[in-house]
C-alpha angles and dihedrals in degrees: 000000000000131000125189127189107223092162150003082049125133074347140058103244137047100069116191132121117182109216122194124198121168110332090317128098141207149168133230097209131337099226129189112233103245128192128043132011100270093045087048096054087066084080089070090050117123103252107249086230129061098246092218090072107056101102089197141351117214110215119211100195130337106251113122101253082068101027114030106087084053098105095042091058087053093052098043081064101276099151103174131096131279111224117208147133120288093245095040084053086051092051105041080045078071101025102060095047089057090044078053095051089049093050094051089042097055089036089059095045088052105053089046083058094035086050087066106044088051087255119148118257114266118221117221109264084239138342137244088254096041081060100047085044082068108059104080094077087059098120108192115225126194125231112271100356109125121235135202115220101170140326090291100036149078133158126191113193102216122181120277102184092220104107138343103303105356122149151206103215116209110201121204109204117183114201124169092348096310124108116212122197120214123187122210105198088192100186113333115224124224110251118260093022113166112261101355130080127252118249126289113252111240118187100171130054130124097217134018133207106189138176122241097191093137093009091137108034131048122221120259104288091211109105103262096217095055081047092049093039082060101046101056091044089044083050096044093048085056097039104244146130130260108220116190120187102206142168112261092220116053105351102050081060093038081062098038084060093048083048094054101057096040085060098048089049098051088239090126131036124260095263129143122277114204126190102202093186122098083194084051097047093046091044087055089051091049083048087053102056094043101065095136075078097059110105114238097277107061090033080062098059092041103054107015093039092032081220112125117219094217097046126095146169100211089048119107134175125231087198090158130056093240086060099042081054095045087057093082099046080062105124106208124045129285142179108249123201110188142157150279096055086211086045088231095119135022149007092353097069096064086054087037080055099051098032114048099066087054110103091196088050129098131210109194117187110191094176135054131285127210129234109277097010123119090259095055090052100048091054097050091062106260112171100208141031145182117231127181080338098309118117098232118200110222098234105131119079114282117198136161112214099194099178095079090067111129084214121091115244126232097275089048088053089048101048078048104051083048095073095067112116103202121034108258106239085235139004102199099197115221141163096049137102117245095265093056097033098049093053095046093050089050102049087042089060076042106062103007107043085225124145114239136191129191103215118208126202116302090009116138135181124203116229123208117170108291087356142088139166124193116228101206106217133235096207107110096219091213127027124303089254090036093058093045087051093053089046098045085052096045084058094038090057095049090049081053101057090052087052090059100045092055090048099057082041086058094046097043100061095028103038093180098062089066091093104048080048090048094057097036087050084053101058086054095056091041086053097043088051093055093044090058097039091049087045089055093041 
């Protein structure tokens, strides 16, 4: 059998693995490229399949970087089923529509832009009724209950704990008389998360394929309620706004739940939650009616308590656009839930608009944020930003509460991958950038023993049995430029660190010499900004 890696690899988004057993092929998700402009041009990229041929793609949870090429691949003449998870099938029947409406809608602002510069008109990647045309291969599949795909081969959904029905999906595949087992990790849940259950312990597989998401850092190990309840009384003392960038699907529940609880506590002030998100809003209805998937703890409260965890009295919904704009003539402060979770579309960027330049403002992010979107950057520290053409001063309080991902941090993949019994033969690490990925490779071989491989893009490895060899691949995943650049500034950073670390040196044993570092470090920012800012101009 044969795996190649064609997303989520040496980066976060982008999920998809062709796996070939037999004659026949499949994919392990179908994800969108999210983040800059390079990462993001991957999505117009010729599949290196011919779609016609995938007899069936296996879908690990519904959120866009799995799910959002998916009606591209059935236009493009992809005919087979999609196997998921019935609630994975409700929310990507909401999700890819509204995939479809931003397409159109970029796609229409760029060829505005593109009709006066003499380009060529560009077509959506897909539209809102090409996704709605592939849903009807959606085929539901329940937890733990084995299913035949063909003679080779056999999947098992089993539960992730990332998001309302999200997966790991182990594949049997039977060649020459021998059954491999492959474990796709999909995206991996914290523990004790609110509503949704923790992941399912796994302690056999041959070969792994697991997320890193989060493979070098942990997550803050403050408690993020008590951070969140801080934030919004710190915010109302002053009169401002709480603006919370979420994903429409899994977090924005995950707050109305936290919500929830400070409310009924008295830990926060009575004031008005808005989610400003029609995906949002469609995603918490779809939360509402599949309650047999809440974990004990909310089924408790809403059956035994009668007291729902996603209701509540202060909540209200912005479903038009006239009440998503009256939102920010409101005169007395409001928590405000809006999308895109990276703050790079939608909604969000009207309250980004009124609200950065407020001192007495918050931004709260509680997800992560890709390398070159809004949200990185925000949280970087940039000063200034330019938002639907209008140059936007960072005043207002900018904070990143981490411990609401709904990925597991290092320590959790670790304490996962422990309960397996016998040594997998390979863990290929995937959906994480370099400096994630490296670190998490290197601490598995550490404490486990345990080969691993970092795939890139277009990689595969060949598994026989108790054996696998990697094919490196030629394909160069960005632009030619674009690849030298990311190379250049990958030099240039760990120059840079080695920079730092002399200069501290020098400071450290000659202290009076700081301020003649300090202004000659100066001039080189000053230079460098102007470079930049005469190269964009």
């Amino acid at each position: 059998m044969k795996l190649t890696f064609l997303g989520a690899a040496g980066m976060v988004t982008g999920s998809s693995y062709l796996l070939e057993a037999g004659q026949k092929k499949f994919l392990v998700d179908c994800g969108m490229f999210q983040g800059s402009k390079a990462v993001t041009a991957l999505n117009r990229r010729p599949f290196l399949y011919n779609p016609a041929e995938i007899e069936g793609v296996f879908l690990t949870h519904a959120h866009i970087d799995h799910s959002g090429l998916l009606p591209r691949l059935c236009k493009s003449g992809f005919k087979g089923s999609i196997y998921a998870t019935k609630a994975t099938a409700e929310l990507c029947s909401i999700m890819l529509p509204d995939s479809g409406h931003i397409q159109e809608f970029d796609a229409e602002i760029a060829n505005r832009k593109g009709k006066r510069a003499g380009r060529k008109p560009l077509e959506p990647l897909y539209t809102v009724d090409e996704a709605y045309a592939c849903l009807p291969q959606f085929s539901p599949v329940p937890y733990d209950k084995a299913l035949a795909i063909s003679a080779e081969l056999t999947i098992t959904f089993r539960e992730a704990g990332h998001i309302l029905g999200s997966s790991m999906v182990e594949i049997m595949v039977t060649e020459n008389g021998e059954t491999t087992k492959i474990l796709f990790s999909g995206d991996l849940g914290q523990p004790d998360q609110p509503i949704i259950r923790d992941p399912a312990i796994i302690d056999q597989a041959d070969y792994v394929i697991i997320e890193s998401t989060y493979g070098n850092r942990m997550h803050d190990p403050g408690d993020p309620v008590e951070r969140l309840a801080q934030y919004i009384n710190d915010s109302v003392k002053k009169g401002g706004n709480i603006v919370i960038p979420s994903f429409a699907v899994g977090r924005t529940q995950t707050l109305l739940y936290h919500l929830h609880h400070l409310f009924k506590s008295g830990q926060i002030p009575d004031i008005p939650v808005i989610i400003d998100s029609p995906l949002a809003i469609s995603a918490t209805d779809i939360f509402l009616k599949n309650s047999q998937e809440y974990d004990r703890e909310a089924y408790d409260m809403l059956y035994k308590d009668q007291d729902h965890p996603l209701r509540l009295p202060q909540l209200t919904y912005a479903k038009t656009a006239e009440e998503s704009k009256a939102i920010n003539s409101l005169d007395h402060p409001a928590i405000i839930i809006s999308a895109s979770g990276m703050a790079d579309a939608g909604r969000i960027l009207h309250h980004l608009k009124h609200n950065l330049w407020r001192p007495e403002s918050t931004v709260l992010f509680v997800g992560y944020q890709a390398q070159g979107s809004l949200g990185r950057r925000l949280l970087e520290g940039v000063k200034k930003v330019r938002i639907m053409g209008e140059e936007i001063s960072v005043k207002a309080t900018i904070a990143n509460l981490d411990g609401f991902s709904a990925h597991a941090d290092k320590e959790q993949l670790i304490t996962w991958l422990g309960n397996f019994k016998s040594k997998p033969k390979n863990i290929f690490i995937v959906h994480g950038e370099q400096e994630m990925s490296e670190p998490f490779a290197a601490f598995i071989k550490e404490k486990f023993d345990i080969p691993t491989y970092i795939p890139q893009y277009g990689d595969a490895v060949k598994m026989t049995g108790s054996s696998w060899q990697v094919e490196p691949s030629a394909i160069i995943a960005f632009e030619p430029a674009v690849q030298q650049l990311r190379e250049y500034l990958d030099e240039l950073e760990k120059e840079y660190g080695d920079f730092r670390r002399k200069l501290e040196d020098l400071v450290l044993i000659n202290g009076n010499k700081l301020q003649d570092v300090l202004k000659r470090m100066e001039k080189v920012r000053v230079f460098v900004k102007k470079t930049l800012t005469d190269l964009w101009s």
